[in-house]
C-alpha positions, -999 to +999 in steps of 0.1 A: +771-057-062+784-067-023+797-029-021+794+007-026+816+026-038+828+051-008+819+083-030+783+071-025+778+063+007+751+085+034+769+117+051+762+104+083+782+072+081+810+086+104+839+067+074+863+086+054+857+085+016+894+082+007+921+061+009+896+031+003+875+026-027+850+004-012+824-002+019+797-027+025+762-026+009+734-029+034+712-057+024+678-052+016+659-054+045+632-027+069+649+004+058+662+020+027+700+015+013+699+057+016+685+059+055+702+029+073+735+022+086+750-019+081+760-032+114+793-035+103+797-001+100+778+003+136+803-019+150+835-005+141+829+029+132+797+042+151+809+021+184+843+020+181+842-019+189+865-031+164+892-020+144+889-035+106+856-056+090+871-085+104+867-076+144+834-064+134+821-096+117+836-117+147+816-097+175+786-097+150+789-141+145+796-142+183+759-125+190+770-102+209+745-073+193+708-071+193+688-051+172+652-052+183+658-074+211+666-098+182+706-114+177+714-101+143+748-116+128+749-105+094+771-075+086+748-063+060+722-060+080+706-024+074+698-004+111+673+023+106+650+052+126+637+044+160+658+005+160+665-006+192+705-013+194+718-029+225+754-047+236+739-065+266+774-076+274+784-037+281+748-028+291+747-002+266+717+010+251+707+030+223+684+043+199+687+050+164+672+086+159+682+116+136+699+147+140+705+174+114+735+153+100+714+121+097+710+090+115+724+090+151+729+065+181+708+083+213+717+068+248+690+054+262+682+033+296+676-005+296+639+003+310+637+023+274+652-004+254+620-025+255+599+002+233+599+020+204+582+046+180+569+037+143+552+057+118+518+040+106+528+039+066+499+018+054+466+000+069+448-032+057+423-058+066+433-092+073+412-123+080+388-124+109+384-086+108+413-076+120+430-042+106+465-046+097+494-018+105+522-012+082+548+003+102+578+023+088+602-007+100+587-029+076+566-048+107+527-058+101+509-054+130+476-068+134+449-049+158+412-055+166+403-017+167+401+003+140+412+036+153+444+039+136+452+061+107+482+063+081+504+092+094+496+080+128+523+066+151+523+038+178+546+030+202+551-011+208+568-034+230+594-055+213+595-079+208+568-086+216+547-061+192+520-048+218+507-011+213+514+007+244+503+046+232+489+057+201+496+092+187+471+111+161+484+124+133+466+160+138+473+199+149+486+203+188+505+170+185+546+168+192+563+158+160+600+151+143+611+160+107+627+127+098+640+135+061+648+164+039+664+194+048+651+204+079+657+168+095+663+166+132+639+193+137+613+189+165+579+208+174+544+210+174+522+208+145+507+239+139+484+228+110+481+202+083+472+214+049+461+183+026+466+179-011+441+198-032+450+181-068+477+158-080+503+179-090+503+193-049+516+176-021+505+171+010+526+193+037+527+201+072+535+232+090+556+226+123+560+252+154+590+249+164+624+267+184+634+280+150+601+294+140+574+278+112+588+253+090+569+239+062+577+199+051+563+175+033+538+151+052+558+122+046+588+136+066+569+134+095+572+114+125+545+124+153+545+112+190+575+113+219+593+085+234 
C-alpha cells in the first residue's frame, strides 16, 4: 500500500488527521515505518518549504536536500534519530533528535553537520579480520580494533564513515532515552542491571533532572554530540 491512512500515522508528524484520509508511507529503508518521518512530510510540514505534495516532490527532484551529506529525492524516503538534514541552499542545518513528543529537527551549525551519533546494534567479523559494526541507521562499519561493544555508541564522519570518539556503554556515562515513555529524557547512568533469565529484560537505571528512571536497555542511546 503507497499510503497510510492519517488515523495511523506517528504523533510527532506535525499533520492533522482530519479533513484528509491519506498521507505517504515511508519506504523501507535505515529506520522503522513507526520512528521516521518521509521527506515529504519534512519538507512541507516540518520545514514549511512547500505548500501541498507537489512543492515538496519538486524541491526533493531538484536536490535541493541532503540527508547524510547524501542528495536524497524520493519522497518516501524514511529520516530517522541522529540523521543529518541540511538545505545547503539556505544554509540550514539540522539534526534529527527526540523530544518527549517524538522525533524533532535540532539546529545545528554547518561545522556539526559533518558528524553524527549511532548506537552499536550488532557486531560481526568480516574477511581479513576485520570486526564489523551494525549501527542503528542501518550502516556497516568495518574496524580493525576490536574494542567495540553492542550498546556502545560511535560518533563518525559522514560521509565518509570514520570513528571520531567512541562511547562505553557502562555506569558514569551521559545517555538519552530514545523510545518508550520516558523518551527525550537525558542523564547519567547510574547502573546497568543485566538480564538474569529469559522471561527478564535487560534495563538500565538513568540519573537524571527528574530523579531515577528505569528503561529498558534497548532505549538507550549513550554518548554526547
Amino acid at each position: 500500500m503507497p499510503h497510510l491512512k492519517r488515523y495511523s500515522i506517528p504523533k510527532f508528524w506535525p499533520m492533522t488527521k482530519k479533513g484528509k484520509i491519506f498521507a505517504v508511507k515511508p519506504m523501507p529503508g535505515p529506520h522503522p515505518k513507526d520512528n521516521c518521518i518521509p521527506l515529504q512530510v519534512m519538507v512541507r510540514d516540518v520545514l514549511g518549504y512547500a505548500e501541498n505534495a507537489k512543492e515538496a516532490k519538486k524541491i526533493l527532484s531538484d536536490g535541493k536536500l541532503l540527508v547524510d551529506k547524501k542528495m536524497r529525492k524520493d519522497p518516501k524516503f524514511p529520516v530517522g534519530l541522529m540523521d543529518v538534514v541540511e538545505i545547503p541552499e539556505a544554509k540550514q542545518y539540522f539534526r534529527v533528535s527526540v523530544n518527549a513528543r517524538g522525533l524533532f529537527l535540532q539546529d545545528i551549525g554547518e561545522k556539526d553537520a559533518g558528524k553524527k551519533l549511532c548506537r552499536i546494534n550488532g557486531k560481526s567479523t568480516v574477511k581479513g579480520g576485520l570486526h564489523q559494526l551494525n549501527l542503528h541507521d542501518g550502516r556497516n562499519i568495518p574496524v580493525k580494533k576490536d574494542v567495540y561493544k553492542v550498546g556502545d555508541s560511535v560518533v563518525i564522519s559522514i560521509p565518509d564513515q570514520k570513528v571520531l570518539k567512541h562511547y562505553r556503554f557502562e555506569k558514569g556515562e551521559r545517555a538519552m532515552i530514545v523510545a518508550g515513555r520516558n523518551i527525550g529524557v537525558k542523564g547519567k547512568i547510574k547502573d546497568i542491571r543485566e538480564r538474569k533469565n529469559m522471561l527478564e529484560k535487560a534495563m538500565v537505571l538513568l540519573e537524571s533532572k527528574r530523579g531515577e528512571i528505569q528503561t529498558l536497555r534497548d532505549y538507550i542511546l549513550v554518548g554526547e554530540i
